[in-house]
N, C-alpha and C positions, 0 to 999 in steps of 0.2 A: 504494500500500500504506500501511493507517493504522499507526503502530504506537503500542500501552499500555505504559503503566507501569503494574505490578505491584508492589505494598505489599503485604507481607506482617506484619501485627505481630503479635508474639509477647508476653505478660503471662504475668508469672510474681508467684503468691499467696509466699507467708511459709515454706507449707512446700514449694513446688513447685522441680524443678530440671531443668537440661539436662544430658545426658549431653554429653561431648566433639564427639559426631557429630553432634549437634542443636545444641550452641554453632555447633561449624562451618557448618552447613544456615545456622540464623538469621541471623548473620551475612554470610555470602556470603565463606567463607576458609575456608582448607585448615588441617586439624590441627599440622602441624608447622609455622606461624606461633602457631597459640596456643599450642601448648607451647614455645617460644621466649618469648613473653610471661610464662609460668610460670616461667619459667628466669630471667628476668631478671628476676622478683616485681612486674612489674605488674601481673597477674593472681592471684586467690587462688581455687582450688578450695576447694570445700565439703569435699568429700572424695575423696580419689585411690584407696582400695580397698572396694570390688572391682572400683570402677570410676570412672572422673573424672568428678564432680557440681558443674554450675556455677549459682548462684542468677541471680537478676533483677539483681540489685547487678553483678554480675561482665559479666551479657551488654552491658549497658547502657554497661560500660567498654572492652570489645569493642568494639563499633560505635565508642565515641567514637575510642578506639585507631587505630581502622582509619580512620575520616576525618579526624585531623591527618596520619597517615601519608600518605594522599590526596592530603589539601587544600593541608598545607605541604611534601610530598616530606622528612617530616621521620626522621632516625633515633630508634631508641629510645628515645637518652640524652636527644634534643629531647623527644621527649613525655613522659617521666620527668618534666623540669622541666613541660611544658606542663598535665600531669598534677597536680603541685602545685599549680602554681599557681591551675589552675580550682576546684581544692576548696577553694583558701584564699577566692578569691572568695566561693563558695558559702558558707564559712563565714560567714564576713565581712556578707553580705546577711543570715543569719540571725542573726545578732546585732543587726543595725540593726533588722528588724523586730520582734526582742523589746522592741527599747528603745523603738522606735514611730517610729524616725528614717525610715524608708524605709515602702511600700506593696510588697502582692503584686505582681510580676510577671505578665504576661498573655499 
């Protein structure tokens, strides 16, 4: 028996969003971990009435979310830090290439 791996990607435009139950589908997680992540403000809904709407930004943090929890068996409070710390990265890279010190990544 062969078996596939199945990729599923999901793009979301500027005005485009997931409802809670499609965050959860894309993903591969059950609702009441994401709303656990909303609880504890790692996650920001677009909007919560009249219904939970999560952009591209938010799914994107989901996945990340969900593969330190994976990868390093880590709790919340660990990706909370793990969390800063990658955007300070990110930040940090974009500054060097405004100044011209670094190159695009590939």
């Amino acid at each position: 028996m062969t078996r596939k791996a199945v990729t599923e990607v999901v793009r979301l435009g500027e005005d485009a969003w997931l409802d809670l139950d499609e965050l959860c589908q894309a993903c591969g997680v059950d609702s009441a971990w994401v709303l656990r992540l909303v609880d504890e403000d790692l996650v920001q809904p677009m909007l919560t009435e009249p219904s939970w709407r999560f952009g591209g930004d938010e799914l994107a943090r989901v996945r990340r979310i969900n593969r330190l929890q994976r990868d390093f068996d880590a709790s919340l409070t660990s990706v909370a830090v793990m969390l800063d710390l990658l955007d300070e990265i990110d930040r940090l890279r974009t500054l060097m290439l405004r100044a011209g010190l670094a190159t695009p990544e590939r």
